[in-house]
PyMOL Python script that loads the backbone (N, CA, C, O; Angstrom):
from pymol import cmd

cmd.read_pdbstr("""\
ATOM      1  N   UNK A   1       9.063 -11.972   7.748  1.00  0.00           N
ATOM      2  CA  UNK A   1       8.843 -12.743   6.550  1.00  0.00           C
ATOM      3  C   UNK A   1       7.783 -13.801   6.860  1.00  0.00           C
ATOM      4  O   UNK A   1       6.987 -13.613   7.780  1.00  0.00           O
ATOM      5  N   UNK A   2       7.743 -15.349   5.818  1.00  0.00           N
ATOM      6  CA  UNK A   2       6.364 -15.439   6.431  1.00  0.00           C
ATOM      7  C   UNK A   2       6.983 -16.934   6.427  1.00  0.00           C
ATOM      8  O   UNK A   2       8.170 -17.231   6.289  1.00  0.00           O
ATOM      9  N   UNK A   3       5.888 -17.793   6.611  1.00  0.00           N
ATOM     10  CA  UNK A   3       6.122 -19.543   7.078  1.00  0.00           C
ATOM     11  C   UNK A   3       5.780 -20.414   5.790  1.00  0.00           C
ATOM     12  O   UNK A   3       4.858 -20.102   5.036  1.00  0.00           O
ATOM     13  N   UNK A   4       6.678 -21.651   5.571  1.00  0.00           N
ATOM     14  CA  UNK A   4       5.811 -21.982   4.153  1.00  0.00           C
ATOM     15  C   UNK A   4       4.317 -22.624   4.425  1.00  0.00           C
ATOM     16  O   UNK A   4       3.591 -22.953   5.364  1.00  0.00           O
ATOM     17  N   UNK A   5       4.332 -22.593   3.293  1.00  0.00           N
ATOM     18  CA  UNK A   5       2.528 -22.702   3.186  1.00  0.00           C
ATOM     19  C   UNK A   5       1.835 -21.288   3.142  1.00  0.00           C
ATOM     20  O   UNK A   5       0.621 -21.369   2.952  1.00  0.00           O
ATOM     21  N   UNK A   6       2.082 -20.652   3.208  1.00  0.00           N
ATOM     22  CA  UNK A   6       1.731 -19.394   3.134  1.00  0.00           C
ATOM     23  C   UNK A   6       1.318 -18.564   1.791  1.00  0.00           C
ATOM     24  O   UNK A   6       2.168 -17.881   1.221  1.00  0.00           O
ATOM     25  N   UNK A   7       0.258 -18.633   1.410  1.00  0.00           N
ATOM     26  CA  UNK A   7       0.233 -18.413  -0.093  1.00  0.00           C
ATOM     27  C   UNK A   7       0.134 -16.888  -0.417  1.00  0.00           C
ATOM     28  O   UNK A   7      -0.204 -16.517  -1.540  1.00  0.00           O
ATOM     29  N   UNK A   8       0.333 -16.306   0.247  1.00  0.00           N
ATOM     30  CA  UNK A   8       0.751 -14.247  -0.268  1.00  0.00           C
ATOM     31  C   UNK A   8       2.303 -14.482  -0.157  1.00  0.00           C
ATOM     32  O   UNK A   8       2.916 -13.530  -0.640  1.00  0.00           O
ATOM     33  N   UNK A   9       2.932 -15.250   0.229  1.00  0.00           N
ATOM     34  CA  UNK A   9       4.619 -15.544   0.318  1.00  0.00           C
ATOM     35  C   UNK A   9       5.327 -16.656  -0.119  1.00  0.00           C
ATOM     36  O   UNK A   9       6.510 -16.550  -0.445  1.00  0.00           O
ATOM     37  N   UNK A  10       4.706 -17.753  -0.160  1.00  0.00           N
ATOM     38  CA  UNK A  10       5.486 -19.197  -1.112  1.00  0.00           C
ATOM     39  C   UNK A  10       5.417 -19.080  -2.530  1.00  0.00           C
ATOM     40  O   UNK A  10       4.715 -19.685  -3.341  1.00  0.00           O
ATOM     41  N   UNK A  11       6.274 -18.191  -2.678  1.00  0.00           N
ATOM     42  CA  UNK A  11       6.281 -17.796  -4.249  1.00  0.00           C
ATOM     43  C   UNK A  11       7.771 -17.821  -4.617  1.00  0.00           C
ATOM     44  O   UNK A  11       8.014 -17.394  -5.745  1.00  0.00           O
ATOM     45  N   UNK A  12       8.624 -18.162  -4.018  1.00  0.00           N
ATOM     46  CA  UNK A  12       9.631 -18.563  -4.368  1.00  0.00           C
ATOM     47  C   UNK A  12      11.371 -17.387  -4.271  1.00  0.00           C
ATOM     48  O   UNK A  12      12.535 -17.478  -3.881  1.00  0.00           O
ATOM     49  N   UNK A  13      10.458 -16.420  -4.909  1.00  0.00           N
ATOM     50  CA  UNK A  13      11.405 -15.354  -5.136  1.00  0.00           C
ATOM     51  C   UNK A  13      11.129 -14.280  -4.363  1.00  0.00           C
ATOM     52  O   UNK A  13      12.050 -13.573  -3.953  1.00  0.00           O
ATOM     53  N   UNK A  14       9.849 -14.021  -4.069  1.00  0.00           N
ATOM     54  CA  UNK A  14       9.302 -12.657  -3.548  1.00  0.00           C
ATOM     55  C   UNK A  14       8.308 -12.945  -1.801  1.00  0.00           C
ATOM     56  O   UNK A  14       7.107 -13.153  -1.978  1.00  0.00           O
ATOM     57  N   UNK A  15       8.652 -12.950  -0.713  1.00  0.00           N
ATOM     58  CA  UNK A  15       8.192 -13.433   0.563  1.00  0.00           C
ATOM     59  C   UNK A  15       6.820 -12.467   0.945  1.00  0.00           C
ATOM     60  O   UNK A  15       5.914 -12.893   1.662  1.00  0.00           O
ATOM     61  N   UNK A  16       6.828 -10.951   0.278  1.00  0.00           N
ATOM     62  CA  UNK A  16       5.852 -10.451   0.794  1.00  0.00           C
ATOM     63  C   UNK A  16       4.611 -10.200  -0.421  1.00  0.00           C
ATOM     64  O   UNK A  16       4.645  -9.033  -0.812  1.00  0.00           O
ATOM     65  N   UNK A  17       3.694 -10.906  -0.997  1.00  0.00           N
ATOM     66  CA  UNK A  17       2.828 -10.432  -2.092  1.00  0.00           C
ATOM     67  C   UNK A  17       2.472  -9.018  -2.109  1.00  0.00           C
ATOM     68  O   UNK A  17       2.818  -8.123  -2.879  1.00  0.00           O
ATOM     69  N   UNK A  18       1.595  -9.013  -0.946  1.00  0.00           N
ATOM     70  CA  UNK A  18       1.462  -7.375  -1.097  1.00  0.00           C
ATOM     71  C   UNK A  18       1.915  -6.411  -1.093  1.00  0.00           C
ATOM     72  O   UNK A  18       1.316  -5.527  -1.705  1.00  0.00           O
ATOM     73  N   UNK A  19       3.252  -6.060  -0.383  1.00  0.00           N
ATOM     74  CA  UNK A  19       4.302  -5.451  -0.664  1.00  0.00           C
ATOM     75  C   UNK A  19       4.825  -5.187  -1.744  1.00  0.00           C
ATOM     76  O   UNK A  19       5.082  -4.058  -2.164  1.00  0.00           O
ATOM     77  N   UNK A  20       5.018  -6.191  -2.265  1.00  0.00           N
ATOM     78  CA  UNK A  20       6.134  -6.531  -3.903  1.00  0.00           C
ATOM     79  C   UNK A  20       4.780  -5.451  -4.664  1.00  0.00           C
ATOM     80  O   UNK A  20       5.091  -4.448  -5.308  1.00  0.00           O
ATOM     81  N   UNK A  21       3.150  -5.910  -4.430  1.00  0.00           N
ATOM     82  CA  UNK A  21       2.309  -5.443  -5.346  1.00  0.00           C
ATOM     83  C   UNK A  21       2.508  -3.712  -5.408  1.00  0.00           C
ATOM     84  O   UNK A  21       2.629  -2.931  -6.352  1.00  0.00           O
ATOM     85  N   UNK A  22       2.486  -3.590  -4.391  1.00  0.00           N
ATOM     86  CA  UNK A  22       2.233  -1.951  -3.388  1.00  0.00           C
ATOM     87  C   UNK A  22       3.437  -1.813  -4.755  1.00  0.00           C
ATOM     88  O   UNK A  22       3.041  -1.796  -5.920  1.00  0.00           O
ATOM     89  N   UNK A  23       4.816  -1.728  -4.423  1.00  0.00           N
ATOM     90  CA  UNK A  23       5.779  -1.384  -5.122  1.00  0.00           C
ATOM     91  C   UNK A  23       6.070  -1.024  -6.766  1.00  0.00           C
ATOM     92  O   UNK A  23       6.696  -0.131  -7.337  1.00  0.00           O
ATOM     93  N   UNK A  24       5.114  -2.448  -7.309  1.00  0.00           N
ATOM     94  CA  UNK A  24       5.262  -2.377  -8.535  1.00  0.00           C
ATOM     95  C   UNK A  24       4.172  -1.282  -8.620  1.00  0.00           C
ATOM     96  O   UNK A  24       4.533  -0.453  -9.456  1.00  0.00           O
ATOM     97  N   UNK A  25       3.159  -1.009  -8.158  1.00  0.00           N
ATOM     98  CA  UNK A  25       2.055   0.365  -8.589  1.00  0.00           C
ATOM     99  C   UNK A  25       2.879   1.114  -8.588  1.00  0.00           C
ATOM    100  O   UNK A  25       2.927   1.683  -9.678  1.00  0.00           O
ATOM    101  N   UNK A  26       3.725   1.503  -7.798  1.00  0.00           N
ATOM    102  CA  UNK A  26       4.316   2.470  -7.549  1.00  0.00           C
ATOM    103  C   UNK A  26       5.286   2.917  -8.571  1.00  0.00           C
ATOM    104  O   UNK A  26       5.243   4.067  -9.009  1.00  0.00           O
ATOM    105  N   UNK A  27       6.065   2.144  -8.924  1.00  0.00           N
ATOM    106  CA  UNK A  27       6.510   2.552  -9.815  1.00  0.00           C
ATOM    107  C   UNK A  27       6.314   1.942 -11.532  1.00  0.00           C
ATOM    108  O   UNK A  27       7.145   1.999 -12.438  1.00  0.00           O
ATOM    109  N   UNK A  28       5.607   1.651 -11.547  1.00  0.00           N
ATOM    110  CA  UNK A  28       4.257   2.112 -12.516  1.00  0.00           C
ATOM    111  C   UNK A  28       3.514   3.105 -12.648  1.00  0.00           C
ATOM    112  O   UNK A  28       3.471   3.598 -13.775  1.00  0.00           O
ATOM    113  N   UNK A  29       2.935   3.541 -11.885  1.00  0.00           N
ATOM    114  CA  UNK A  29       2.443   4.856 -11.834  1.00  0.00           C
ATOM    115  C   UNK A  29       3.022   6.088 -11.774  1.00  0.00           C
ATOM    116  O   UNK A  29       2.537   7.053 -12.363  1.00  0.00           O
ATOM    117  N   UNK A  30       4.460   6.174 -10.822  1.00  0.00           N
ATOM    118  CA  UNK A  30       4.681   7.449 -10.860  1.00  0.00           C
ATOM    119  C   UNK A  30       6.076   7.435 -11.063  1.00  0.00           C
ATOM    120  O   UNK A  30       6.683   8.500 -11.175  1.00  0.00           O
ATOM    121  N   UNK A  31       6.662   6.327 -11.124  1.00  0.00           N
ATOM    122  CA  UNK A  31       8.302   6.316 -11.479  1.00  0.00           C
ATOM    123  C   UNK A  31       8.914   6.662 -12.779  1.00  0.00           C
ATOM    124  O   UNK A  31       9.612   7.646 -13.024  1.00  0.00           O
ATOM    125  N   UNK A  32       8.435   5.397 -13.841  1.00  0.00           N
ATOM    126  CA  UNK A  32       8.718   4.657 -14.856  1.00  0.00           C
ATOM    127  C   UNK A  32       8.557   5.588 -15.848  1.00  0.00           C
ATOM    128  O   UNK A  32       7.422   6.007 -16.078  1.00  0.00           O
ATOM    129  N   UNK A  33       9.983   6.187 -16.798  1.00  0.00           N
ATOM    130  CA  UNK A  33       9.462   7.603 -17.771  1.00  0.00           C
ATOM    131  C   UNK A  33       9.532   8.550 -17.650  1.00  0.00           C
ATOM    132  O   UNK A  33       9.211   9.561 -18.276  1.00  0.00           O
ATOM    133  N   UNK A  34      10.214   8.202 -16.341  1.00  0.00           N
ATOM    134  CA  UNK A  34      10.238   9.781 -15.537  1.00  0.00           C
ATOM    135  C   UNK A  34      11.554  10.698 -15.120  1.00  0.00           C
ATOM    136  O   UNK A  34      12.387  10.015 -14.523  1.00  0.00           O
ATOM    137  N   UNK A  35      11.912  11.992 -15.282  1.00  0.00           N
ATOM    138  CA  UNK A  35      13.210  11.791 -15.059  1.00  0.00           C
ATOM    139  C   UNK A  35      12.672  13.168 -13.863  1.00  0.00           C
ATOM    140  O   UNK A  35      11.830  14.064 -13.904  1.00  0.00           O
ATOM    141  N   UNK A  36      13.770  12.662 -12.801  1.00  0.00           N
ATOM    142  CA  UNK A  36      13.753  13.700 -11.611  1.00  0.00           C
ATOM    143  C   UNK A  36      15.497  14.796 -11.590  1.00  0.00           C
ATOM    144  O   UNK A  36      16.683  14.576 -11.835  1.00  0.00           O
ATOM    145  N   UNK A  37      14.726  15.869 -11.180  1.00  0.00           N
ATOM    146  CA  UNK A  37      15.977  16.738 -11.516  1.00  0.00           C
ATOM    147  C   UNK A  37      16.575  16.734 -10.218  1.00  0.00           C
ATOM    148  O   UNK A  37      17.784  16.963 -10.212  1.00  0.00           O
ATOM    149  N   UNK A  38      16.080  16.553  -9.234  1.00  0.00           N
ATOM    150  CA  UNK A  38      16.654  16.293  -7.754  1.00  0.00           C
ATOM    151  C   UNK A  38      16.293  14.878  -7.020  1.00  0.00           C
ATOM    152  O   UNK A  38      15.370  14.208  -7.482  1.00  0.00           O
ATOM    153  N   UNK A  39      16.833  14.539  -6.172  1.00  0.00           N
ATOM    154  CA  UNK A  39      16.555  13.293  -5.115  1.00  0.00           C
ATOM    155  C   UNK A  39      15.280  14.068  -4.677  1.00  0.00           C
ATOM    156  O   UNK A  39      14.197  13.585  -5.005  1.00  0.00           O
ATOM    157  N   UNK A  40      15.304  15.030  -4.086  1.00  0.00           N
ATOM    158  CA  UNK A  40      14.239  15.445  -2.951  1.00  0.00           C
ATOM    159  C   UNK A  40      12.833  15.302  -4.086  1.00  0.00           C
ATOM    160  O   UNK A  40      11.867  14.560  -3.910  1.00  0.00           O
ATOM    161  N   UNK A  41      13.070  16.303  -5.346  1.00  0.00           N
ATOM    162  CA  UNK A  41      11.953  15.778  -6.352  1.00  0.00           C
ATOM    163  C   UNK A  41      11.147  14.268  -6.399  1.00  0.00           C
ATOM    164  O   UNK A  41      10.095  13.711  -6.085  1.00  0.00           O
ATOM    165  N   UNK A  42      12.391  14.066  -6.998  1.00  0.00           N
ATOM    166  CA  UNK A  42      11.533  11.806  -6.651  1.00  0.00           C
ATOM    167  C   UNK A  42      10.940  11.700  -5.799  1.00  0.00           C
ATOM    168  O   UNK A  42       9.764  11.365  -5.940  1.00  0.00           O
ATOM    169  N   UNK A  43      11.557  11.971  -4.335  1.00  0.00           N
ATOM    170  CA  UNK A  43      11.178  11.492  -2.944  1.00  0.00           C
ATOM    171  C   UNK A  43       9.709  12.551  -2.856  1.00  0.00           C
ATOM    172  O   UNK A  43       8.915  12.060  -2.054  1.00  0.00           O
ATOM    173  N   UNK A  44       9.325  13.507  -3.316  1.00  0.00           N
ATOM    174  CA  UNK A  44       8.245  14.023  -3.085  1.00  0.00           C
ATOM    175  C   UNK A  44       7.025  13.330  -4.429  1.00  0.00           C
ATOM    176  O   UNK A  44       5.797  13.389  -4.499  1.00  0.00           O
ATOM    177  N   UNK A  45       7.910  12.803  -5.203  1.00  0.00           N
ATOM    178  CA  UNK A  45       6.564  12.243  -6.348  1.00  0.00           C
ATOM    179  C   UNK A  45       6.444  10.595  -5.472  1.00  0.00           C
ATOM    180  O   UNK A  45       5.477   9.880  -5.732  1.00  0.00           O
ATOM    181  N   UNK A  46       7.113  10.300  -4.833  1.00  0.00           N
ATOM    182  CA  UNK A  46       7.146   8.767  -4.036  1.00  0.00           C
ATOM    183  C   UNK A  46       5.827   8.752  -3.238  1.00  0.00           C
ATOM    184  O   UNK A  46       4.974   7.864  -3.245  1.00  0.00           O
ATOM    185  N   UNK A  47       5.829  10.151  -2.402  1.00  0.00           N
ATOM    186  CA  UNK A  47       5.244  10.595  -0.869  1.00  0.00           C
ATOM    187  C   UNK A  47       3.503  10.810  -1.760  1.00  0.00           C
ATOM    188  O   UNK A  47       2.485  10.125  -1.658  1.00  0.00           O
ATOM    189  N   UNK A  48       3.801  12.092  -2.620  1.00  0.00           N
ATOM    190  CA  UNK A  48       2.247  12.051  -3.032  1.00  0.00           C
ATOM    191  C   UNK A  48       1.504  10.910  -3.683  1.00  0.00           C
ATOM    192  O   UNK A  48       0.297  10.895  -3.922  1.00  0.00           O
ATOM    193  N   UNK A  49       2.394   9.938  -3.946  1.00  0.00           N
ATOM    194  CA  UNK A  49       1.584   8.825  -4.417  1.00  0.00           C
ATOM    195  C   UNK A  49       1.101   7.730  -3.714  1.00  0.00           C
ATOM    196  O   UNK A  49       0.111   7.049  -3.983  1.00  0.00           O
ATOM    197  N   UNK A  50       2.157   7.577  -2.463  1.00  0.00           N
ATOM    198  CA  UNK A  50       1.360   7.156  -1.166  1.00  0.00           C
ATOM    199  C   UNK A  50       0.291   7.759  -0.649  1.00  0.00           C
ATOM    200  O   UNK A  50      -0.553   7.145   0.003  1.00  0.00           O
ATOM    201  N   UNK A  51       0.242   8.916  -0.878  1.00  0.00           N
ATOM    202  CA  UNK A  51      -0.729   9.658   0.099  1.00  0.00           C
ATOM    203  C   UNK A  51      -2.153   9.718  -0.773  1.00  0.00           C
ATOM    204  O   UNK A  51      -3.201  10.092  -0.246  1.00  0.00           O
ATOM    205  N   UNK A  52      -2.066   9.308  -2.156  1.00  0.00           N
ATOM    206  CA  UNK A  52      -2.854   8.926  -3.112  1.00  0.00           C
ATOM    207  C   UNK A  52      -2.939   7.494  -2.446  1.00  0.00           C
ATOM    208  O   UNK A  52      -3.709   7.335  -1.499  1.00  0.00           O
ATOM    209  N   UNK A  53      -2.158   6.435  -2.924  1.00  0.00           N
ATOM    210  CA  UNK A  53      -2.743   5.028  -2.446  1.00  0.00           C
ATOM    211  C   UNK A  53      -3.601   4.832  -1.279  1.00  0.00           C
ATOM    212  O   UNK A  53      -4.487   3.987  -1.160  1.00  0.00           O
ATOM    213  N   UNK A  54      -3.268   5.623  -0.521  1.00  0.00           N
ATOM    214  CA  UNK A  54      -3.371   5.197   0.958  1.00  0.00           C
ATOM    215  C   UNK A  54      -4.828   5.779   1.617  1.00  0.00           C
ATOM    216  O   UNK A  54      -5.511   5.336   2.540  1.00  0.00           O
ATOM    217  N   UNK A  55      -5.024   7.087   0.650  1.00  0.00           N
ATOM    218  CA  UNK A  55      -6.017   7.986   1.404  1.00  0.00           C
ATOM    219  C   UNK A  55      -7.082   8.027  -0.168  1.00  0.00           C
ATOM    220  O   UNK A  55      -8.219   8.169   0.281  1.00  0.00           O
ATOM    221  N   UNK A  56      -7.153   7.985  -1.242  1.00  0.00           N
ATOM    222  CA  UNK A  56      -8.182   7.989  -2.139  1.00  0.00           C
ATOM    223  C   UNK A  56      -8.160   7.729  -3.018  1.00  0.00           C
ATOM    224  O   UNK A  56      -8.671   8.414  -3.904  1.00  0.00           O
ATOM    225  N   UNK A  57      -7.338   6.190  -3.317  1.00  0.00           N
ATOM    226  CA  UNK A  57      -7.230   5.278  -3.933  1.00  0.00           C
ATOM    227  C   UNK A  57      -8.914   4.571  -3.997  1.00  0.00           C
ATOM    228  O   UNK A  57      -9.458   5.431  -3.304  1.00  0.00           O
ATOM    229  N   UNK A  58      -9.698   3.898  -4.251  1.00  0.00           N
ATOM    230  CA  UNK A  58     -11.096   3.340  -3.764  1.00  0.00           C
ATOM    231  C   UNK A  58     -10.792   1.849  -4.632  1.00  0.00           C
ATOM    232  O   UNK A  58     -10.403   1.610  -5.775  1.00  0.00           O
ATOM    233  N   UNK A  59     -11.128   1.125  -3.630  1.00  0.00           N
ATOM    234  CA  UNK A  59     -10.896  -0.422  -3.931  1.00  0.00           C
ATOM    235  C   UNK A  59     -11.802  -0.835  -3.723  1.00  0.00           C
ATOM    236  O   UNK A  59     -12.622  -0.623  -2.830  1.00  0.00           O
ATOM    237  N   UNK A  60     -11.762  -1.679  -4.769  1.00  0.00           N
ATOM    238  CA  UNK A  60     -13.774  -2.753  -5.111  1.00  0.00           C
ATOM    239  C   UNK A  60     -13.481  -3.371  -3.555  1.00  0.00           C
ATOM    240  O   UNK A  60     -14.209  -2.825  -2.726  1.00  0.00           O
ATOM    241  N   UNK A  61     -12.571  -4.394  -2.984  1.00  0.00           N
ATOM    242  CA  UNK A  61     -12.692  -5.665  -1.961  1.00  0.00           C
ATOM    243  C   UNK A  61     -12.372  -4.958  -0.553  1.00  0.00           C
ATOM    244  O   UNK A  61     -12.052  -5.534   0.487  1.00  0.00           O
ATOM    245  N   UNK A  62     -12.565  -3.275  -0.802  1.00  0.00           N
ATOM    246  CA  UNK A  62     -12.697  -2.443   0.708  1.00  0.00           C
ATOM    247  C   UNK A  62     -14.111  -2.058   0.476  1.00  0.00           C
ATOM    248  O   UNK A  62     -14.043  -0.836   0.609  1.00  0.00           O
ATOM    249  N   UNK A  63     -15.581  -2.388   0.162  1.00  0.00           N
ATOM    250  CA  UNK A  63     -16.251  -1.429  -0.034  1.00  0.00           C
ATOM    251  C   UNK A  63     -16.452  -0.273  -0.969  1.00  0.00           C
ATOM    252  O   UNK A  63     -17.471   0.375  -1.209  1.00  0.00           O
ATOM    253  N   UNK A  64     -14.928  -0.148  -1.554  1.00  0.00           N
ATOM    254  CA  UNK A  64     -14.866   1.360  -2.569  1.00  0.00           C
ATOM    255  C   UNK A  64     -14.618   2.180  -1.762  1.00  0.00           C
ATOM    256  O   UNK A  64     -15.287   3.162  -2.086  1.00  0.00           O
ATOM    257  N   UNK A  65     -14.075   2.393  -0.915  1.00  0.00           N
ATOM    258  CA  UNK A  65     -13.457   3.077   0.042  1.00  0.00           C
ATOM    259  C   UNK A  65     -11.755   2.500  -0.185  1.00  0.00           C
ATOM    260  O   UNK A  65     -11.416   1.401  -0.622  1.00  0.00           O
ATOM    261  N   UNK A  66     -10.899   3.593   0.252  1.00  0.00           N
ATOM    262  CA  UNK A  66      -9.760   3.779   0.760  1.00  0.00           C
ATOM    263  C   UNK A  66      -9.590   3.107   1.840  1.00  0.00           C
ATOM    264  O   UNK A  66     -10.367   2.790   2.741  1.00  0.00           O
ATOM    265  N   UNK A  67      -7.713   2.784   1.536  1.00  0.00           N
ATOM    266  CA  UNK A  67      -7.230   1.537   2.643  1.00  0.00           C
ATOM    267  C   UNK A  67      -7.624   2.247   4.193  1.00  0.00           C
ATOM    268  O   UNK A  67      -8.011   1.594   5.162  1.00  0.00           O
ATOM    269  N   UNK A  68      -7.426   3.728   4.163  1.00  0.00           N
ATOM    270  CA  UNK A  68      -7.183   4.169   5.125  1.00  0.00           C
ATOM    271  C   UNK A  68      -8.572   4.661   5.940  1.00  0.00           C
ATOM    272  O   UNK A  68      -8.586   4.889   7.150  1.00  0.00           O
ATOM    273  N   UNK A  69      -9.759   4.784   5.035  1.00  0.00           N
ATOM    274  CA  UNK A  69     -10.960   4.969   5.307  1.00  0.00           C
ATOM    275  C   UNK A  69     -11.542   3.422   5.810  1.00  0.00           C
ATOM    276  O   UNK A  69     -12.525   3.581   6.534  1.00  0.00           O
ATOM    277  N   UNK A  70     -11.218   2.079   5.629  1.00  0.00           N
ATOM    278  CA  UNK A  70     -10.997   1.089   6.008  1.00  0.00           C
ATOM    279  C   UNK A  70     -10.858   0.937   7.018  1.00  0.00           C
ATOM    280  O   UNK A  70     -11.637   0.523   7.877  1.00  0.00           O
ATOM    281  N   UNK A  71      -9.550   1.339   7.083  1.00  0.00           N
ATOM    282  CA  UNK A  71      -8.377   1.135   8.314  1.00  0.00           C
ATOM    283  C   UNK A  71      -9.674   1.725   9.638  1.00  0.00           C
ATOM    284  O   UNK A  71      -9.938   1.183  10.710  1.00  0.00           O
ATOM    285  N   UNK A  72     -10.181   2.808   9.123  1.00  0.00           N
ATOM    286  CA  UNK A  72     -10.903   3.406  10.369  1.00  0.00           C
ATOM    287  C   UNK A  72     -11.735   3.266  10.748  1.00  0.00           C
ATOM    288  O   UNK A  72     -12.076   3.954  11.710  1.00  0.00           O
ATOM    289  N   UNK A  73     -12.663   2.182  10.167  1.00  0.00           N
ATOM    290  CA  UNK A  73     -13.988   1.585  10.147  1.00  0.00           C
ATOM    291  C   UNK A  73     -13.825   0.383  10.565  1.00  0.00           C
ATOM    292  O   UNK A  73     -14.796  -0.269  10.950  1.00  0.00           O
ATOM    293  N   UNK A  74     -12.649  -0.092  10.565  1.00  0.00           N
ATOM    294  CA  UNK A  74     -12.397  -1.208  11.473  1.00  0.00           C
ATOM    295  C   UNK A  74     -11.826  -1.047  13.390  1.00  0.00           C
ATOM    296  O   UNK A  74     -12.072  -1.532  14.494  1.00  0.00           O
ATOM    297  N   UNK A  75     -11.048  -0.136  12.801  1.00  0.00           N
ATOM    298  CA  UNK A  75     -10.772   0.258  14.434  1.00  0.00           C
ATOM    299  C   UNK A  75     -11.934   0.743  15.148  1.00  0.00           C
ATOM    300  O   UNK A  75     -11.993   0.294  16.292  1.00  0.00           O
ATOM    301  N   UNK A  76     -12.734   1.406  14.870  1.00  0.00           N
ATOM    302  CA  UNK A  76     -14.325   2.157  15.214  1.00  0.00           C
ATOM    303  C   UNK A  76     -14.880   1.223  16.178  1.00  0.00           C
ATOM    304  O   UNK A  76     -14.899   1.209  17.409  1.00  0.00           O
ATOM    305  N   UNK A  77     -15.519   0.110  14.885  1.00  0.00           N
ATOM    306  CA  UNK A  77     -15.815  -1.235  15.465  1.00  0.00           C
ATOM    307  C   UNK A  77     -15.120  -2.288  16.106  1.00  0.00           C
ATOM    308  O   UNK A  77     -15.351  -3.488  15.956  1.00  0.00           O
ATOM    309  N   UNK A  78     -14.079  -1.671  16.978  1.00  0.00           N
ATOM    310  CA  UNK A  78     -13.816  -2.704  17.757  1.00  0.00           C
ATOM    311  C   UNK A  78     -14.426  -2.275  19.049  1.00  0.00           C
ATOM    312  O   UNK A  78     -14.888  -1.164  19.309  1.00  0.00           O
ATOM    313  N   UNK A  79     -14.348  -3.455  19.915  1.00  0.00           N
ATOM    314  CA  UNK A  79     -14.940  -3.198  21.186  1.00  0.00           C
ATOM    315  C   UNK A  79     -13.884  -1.856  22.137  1.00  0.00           C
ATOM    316  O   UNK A  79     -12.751  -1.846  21.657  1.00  0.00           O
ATOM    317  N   UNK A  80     -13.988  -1.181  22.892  1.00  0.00           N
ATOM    318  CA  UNK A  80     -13.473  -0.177  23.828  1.00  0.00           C
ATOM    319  C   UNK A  80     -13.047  -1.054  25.091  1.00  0.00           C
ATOM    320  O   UNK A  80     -13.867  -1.828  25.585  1.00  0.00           O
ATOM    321  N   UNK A  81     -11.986  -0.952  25.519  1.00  0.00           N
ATOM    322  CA  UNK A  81     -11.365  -1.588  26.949  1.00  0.00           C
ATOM    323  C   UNK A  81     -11.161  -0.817  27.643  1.00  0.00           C
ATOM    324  O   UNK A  81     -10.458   0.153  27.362  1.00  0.00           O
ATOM    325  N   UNK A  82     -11.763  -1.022  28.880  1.00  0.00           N
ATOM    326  CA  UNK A  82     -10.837  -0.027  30.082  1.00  0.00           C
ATOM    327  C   UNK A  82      -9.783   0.002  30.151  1.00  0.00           C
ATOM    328  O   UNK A  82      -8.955  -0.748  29.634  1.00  0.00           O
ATOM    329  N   UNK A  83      -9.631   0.979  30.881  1.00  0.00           N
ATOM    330  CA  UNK A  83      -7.893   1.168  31.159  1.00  0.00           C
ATOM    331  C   UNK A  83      -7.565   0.410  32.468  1.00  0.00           C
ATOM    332  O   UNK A  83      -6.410   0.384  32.893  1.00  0.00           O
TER     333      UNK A  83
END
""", "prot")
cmd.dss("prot")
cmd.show_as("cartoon", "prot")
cmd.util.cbc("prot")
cmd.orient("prot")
């Protein structure tokens, strides 16, 4: 969780901003309206919509790139350490 002063978490009710955000897309987008005829059903409309967020979603404050196309353009550019 996080420390006060912390402004993605001193919100009173909710400690993680981006999290809580992640969630509400989520079920906004693929929950809400929806009726599943099995658990495993849901749990597979849950999975492809991560795998949507995560991999080709494109966000203006990444470049327009994906979190995960991100994710890899940062690790790239880090420096290499010996072992």
């Amino acid at each position: 969780m996080s420390r006060k002063g912390n402004c993605w978490a001193d919100l009173g009710f909710c400690h993680n901003a981006p999290t809580e955000s992640f969630w509400g897309r989520l079920k906004t987008a693929s929950l809400y309206g929806r009726t599943f005829a099995t658990r495993k059903e849901a749990m597979d409309a849950v999975l492809d919509w991560m795998v949507f967020y995560n991999h080709r979603r494109l966000h203006s404050t990444l470049g327009y790139g994906s979190p995960m196309q991100y994710e890899n353009r940062w690790h790239a550019a880090q420096p290499k350490k010996a072992a």
